[in-house]
Backbone as ProteinMPNN parsed JSONL, in Angstrom:
{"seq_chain_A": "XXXXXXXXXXXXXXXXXXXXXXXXXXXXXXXXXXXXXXXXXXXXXXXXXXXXXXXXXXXXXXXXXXXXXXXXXXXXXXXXXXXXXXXXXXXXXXXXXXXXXXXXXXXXXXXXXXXXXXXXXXXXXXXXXXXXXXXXX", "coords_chain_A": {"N_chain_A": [[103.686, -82.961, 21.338], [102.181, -82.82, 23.672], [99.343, -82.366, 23.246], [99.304, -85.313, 22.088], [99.394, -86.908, 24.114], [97.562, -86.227, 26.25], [95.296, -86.432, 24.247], [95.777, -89.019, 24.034], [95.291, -89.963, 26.732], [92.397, -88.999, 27.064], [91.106, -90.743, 25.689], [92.127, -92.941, 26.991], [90.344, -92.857, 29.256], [88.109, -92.949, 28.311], [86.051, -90.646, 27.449], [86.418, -89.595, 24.624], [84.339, -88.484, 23.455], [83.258, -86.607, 24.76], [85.821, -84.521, 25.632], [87.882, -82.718, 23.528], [90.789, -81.788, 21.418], [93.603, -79.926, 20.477], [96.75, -78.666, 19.31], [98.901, -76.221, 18.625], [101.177, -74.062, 17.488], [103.633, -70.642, 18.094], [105.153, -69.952, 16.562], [106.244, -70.094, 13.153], [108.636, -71.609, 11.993], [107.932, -74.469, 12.091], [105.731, -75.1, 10.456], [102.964, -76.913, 8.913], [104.758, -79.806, 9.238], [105.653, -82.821, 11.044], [105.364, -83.78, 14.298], [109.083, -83.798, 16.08], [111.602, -85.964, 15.163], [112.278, -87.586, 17.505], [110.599, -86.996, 19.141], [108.599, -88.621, 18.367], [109.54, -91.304, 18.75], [109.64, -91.466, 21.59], [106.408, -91.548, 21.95], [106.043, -93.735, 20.28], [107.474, -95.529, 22.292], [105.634, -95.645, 24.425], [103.582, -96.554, 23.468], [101.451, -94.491, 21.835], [99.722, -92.409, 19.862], [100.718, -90.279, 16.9], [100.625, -88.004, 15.402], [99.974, -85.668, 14.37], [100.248, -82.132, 12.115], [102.463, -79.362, 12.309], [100.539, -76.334, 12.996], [100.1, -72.865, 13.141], [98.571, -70.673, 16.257], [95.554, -69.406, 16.209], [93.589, -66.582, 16.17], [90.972, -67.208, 15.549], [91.013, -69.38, 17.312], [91.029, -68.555, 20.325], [88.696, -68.336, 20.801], [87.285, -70.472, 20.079], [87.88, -72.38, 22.095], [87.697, -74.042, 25.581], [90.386, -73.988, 27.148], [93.396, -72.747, 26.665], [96.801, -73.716, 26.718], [100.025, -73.083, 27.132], [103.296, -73.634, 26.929], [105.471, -72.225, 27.893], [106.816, -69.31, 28.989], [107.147, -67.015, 27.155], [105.52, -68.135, 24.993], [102.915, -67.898, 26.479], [103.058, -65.049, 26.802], [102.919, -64.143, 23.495], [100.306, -65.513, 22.889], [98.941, -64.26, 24.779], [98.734, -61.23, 23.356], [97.19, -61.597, 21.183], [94.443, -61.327, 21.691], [91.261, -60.619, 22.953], [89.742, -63.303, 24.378], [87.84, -66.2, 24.761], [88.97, -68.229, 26.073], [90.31, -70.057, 28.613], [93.779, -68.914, 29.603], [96.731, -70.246, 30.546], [99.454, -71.795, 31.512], [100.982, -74.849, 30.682], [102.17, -76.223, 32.619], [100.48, -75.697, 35.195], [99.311, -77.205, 35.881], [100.462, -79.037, 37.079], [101.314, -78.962, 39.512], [104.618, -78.686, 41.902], [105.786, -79.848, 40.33], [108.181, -78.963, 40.068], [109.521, -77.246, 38.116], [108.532, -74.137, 36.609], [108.49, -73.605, 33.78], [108.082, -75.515, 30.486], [110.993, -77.006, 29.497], [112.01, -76.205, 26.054], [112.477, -79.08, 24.448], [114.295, -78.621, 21.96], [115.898, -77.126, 22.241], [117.261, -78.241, 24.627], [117.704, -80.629, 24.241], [116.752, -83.129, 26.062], [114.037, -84.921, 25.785], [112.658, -86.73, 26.893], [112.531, -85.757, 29.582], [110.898, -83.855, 28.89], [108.165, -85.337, 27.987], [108.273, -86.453, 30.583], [107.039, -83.833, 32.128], [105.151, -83.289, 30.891], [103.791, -85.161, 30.597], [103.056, -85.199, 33.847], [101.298, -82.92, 33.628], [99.557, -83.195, 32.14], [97.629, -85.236, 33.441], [96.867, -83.56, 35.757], [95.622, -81.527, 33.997], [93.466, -82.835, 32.689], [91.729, -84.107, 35.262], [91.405, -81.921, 36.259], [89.794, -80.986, 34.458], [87.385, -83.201, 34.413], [86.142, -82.632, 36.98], [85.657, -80.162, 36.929], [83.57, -80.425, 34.815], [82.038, -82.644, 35.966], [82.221, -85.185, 35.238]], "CA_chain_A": [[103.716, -84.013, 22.324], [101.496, -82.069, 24.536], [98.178, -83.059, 22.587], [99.009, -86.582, 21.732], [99.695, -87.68, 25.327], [96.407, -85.436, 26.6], [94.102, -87.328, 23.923], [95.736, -90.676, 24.6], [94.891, -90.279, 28.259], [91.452, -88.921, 27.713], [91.104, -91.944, 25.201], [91.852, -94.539, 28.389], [89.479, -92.259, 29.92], [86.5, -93.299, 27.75], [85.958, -89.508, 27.211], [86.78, -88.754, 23.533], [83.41, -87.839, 22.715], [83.293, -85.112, 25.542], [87.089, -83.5, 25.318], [88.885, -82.65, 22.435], [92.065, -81.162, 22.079], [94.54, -79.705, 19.146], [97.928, -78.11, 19.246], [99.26, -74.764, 17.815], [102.314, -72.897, 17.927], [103.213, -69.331, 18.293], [106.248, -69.721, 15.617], [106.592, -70.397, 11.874], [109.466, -72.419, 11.529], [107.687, -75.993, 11.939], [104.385, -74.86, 10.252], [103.213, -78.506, 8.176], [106.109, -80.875, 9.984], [105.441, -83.814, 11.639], [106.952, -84.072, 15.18], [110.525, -83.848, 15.545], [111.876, -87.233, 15.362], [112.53, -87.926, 19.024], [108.99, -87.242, 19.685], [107.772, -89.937, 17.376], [109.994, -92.263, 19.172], [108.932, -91.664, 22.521], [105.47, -91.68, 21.664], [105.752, -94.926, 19.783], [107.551, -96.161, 22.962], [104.505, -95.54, 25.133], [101.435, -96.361, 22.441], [100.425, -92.982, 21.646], [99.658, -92.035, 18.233], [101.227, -89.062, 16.943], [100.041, -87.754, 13.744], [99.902, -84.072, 13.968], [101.22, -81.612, 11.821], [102.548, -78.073, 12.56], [100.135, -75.093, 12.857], [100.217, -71.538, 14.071], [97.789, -70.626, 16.514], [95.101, -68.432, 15.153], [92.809, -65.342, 16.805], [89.856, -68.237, 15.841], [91.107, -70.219, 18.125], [90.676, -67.84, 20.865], [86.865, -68.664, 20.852], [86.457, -71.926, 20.187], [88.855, -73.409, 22.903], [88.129, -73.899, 26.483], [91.2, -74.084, 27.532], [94.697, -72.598, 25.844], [97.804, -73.929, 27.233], [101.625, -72.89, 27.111], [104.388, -74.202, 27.536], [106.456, -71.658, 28.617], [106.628, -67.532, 29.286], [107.341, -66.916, 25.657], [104.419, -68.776, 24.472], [102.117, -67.363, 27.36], [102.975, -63.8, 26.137], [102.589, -64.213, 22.207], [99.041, -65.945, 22.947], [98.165, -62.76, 25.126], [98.8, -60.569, 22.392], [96.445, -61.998, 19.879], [93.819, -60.196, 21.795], [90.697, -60.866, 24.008], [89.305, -64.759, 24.382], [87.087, -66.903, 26.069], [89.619, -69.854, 26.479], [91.567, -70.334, 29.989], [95.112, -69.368, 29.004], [97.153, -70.576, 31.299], [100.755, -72.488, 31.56], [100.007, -76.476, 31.307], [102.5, -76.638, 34.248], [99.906, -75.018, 36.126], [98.595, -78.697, 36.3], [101.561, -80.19, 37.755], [102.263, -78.633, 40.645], [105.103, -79.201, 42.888], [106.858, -80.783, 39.337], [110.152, -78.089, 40.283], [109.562, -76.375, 37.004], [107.778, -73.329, 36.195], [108.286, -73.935, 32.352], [108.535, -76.832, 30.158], [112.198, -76.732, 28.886], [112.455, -76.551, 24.822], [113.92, -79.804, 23.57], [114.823, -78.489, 20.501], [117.536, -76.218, 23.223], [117.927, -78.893, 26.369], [118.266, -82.541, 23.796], [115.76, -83.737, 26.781], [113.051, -84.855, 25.176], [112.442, -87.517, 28.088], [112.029, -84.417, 30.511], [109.397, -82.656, 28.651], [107.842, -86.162, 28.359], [107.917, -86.673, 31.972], [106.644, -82.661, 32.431], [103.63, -83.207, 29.932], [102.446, -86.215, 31.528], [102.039, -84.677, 35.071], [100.759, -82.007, 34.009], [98.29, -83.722, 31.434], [97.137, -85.751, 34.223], [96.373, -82.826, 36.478], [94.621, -81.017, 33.049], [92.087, -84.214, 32.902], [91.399, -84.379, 36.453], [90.539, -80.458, 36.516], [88.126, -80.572, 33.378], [86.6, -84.423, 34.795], [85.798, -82.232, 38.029], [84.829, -78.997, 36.203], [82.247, -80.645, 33.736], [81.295, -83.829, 36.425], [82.332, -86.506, 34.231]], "C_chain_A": [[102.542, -83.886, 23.301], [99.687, -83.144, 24.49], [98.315, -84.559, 22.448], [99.003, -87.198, 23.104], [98.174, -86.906, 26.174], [95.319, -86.573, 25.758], [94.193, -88.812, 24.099], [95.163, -90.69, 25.878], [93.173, -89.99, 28.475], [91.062, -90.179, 26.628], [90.552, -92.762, 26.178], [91.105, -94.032, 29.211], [87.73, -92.803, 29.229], [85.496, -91.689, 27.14], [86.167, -88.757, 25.781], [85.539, -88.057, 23.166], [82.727, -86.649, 23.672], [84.084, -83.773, 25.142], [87.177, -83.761, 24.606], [89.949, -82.205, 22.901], [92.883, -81.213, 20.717], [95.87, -78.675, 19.927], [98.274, -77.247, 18.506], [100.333, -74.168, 18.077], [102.532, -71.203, 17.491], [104.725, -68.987, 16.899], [105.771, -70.837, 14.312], [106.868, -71.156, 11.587], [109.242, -73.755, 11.864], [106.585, -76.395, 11.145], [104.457, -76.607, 9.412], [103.876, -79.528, 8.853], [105.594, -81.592, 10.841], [105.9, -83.552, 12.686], [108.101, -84.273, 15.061], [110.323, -85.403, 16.147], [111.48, -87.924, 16.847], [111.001, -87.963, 19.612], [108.008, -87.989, 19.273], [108.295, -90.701, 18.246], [109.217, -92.321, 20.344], [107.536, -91.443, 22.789], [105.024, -93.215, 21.389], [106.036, -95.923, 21.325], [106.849, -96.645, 24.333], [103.658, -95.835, 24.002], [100.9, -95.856, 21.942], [100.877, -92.807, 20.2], [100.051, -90.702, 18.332], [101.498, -88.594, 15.785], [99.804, -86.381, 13.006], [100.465, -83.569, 12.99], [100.774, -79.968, 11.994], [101.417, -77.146, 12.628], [100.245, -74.297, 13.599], [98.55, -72.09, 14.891], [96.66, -69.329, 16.101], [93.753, -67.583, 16.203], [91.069, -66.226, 17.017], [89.794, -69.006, 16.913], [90.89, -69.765, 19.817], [89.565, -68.216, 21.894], [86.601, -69.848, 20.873], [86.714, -73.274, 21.367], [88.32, -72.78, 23.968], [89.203, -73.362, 27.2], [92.433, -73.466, 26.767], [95.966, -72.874, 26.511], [98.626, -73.941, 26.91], [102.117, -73.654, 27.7], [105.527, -73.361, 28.428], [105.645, -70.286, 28.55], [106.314, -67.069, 27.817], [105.684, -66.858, 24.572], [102.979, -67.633, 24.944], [101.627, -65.886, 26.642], [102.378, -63.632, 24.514], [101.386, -64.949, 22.242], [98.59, -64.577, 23.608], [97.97, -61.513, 24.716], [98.016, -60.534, 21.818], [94.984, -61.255, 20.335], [92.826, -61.275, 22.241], [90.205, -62.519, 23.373], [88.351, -65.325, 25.61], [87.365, -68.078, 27.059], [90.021, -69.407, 28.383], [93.094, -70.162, 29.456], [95.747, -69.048, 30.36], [98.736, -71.369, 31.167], [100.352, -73.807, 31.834], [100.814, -76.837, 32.689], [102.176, -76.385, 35.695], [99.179, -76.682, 36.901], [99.247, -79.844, 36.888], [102.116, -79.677, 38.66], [103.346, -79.227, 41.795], [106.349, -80.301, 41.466], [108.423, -80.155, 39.517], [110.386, -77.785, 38.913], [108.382, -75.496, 36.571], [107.241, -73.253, 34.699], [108.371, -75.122, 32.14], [109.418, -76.699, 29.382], [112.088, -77.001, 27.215], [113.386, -77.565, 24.482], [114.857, -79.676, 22.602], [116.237, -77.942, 21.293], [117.878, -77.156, 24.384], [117.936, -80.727, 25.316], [117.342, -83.343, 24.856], [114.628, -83.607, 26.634], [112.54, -85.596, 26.387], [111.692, -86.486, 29.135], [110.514, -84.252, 30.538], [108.337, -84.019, 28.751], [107.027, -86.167, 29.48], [107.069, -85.358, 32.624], [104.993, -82.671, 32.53], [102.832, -83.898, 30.524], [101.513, -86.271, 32.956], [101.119, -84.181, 34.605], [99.174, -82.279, 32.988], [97.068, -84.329, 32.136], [96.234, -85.196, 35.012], [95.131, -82.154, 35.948], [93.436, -81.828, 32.901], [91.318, -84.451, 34.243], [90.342, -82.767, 36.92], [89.322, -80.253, 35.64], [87.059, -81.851, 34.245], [85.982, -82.96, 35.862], [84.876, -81.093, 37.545], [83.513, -79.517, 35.743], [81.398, -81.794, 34.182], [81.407, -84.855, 35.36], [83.084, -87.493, 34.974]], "O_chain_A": [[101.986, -84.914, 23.687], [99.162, -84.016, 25.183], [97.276, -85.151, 22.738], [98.421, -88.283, 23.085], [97.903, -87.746, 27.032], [94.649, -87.399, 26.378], [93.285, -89.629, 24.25], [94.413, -91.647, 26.073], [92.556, -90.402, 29.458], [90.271, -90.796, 27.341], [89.415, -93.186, 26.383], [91.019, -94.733, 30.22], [86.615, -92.915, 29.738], [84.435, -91.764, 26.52], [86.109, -87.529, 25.711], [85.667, -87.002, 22.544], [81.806, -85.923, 23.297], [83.713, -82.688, 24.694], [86.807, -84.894, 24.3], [90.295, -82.098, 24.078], [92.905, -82.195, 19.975], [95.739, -78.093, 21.003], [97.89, -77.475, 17.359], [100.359, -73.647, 19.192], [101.77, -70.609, 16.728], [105.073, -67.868, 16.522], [105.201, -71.925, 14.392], [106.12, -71.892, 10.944], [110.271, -74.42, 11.984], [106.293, -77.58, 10.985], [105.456, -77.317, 9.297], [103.037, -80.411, 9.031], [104.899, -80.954, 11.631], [106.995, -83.001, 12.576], [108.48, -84.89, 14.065], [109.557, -85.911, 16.965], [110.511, -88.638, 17.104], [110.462, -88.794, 20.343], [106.844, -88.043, 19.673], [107.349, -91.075, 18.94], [108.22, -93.044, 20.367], [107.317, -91.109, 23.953], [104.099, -93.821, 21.93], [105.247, -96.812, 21.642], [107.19, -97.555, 25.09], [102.9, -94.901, 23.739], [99.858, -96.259, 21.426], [101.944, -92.988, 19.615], [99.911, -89.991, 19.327], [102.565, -88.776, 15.199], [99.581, -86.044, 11.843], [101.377, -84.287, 12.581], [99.68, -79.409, 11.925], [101.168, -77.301, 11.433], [100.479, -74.586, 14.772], [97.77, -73.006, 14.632], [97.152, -68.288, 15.668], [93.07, -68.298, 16.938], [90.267, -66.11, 17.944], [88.737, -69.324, 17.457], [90.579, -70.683, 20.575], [89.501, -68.344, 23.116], [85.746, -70.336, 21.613], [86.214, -74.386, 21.535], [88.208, -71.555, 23.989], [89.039, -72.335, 27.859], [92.333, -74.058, 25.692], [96.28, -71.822, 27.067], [98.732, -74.841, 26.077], [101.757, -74.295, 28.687], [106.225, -73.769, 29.357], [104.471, -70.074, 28.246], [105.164, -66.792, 27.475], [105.099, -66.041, 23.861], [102.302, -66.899, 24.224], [100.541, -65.564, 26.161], [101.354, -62.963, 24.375], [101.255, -65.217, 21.048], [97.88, -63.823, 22.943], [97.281, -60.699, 25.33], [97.659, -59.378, 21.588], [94.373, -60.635, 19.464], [93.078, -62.474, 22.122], [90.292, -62.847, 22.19], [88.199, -65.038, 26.798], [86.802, -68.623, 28.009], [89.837, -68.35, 28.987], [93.642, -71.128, 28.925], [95.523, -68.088, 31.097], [98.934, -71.274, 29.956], [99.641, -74.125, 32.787], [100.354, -77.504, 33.615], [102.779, -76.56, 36.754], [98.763, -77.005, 38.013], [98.909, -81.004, 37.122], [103.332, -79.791, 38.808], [102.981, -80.145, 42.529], [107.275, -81.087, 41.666], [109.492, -80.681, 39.21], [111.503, -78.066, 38.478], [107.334, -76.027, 36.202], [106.093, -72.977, 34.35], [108.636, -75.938, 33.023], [109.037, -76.244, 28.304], [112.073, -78.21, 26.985], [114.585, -77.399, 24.259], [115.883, -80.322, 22.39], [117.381, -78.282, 20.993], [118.811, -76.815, 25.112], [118.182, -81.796, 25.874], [117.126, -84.473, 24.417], [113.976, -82.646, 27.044], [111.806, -84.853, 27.038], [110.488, -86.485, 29.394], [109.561, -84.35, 31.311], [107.533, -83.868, 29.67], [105.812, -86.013, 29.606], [106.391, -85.639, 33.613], [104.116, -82.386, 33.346], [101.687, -83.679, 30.919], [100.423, -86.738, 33.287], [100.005, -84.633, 34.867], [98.083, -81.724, 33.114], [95.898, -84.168, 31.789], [95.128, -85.694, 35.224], [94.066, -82.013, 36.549], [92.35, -81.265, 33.039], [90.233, -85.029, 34.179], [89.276, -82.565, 37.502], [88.272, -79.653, 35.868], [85.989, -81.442, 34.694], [85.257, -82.211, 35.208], [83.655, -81.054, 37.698], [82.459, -79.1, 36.223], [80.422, -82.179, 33.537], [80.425, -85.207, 34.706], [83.326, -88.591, 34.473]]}, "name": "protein", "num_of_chains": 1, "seq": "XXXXXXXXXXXXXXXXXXXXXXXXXXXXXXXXXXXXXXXXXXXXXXXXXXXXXXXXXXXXXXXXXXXXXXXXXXXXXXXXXXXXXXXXXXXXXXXXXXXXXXXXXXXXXXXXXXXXXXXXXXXXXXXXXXXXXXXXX"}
């Protein structure tokens, strides 16, 4: 969700050919898989394309990314493991301050997909606003 609502926004930004941006997880069990359902929906019900599928994140990735962003503690930790980098790893709710959540709750465990939604989009907002400023764009 993270990524598709990040490149839609730098999209309406006019910016694709600056930022990029991909998605990775720190677990197995979705590797290949489309978004879970629910996250197709509310995707479709905002505009946003959402086309991904599953991958780990990988020791390459490390290097080639600005930026690395978690979702939660969990995440945070099993990225700081993988061993030294040049990215920013950071928590994306570092970009939404003042949202009254430190993490972004697992839908797959809270059925509030809406939430994370509403989480992602601060904090996507905040993530675009900090690189625009960073790189003068």
């Amino acid at each position: 969700m993270a990524e598709a609502v990040f490149k839609h926004k730098v999209a309406l930004a006019g910016l694709t050919e600056q930022i990029d941006a991909d998605s990775a997880g720190t677990a197995q069990w979705r590797l290949g898989h489309r978004p879970h359902r629910e996250v197709r929906k509310i995707m479709a019900d905002h505009a946003i394309p959402c086309d991904h599928l599953a991958r780990l994140i990988t020791v390459a990735d490390l290097g080639q990314f600005d930026y690395i962003l978690t979702m939660d503690n969990d995440n945070l930790r099993s990225v700081t493991y993988l061993g030294k980098r040049k990215a920013r790893l950071e928590p994306l709710l570092k970009y939404a301050p003042g949202c009254g959540y430190g993490e972004i709750p697992d839908p797959m465990d809270t059925g509030n997909f809406e939430l994370v939604y509403d989480l992602v989009s601060k904090a996507t907002d905040g993530l675009l606003g900090a690189i625009k400023a960073a790189r003068s764009l």
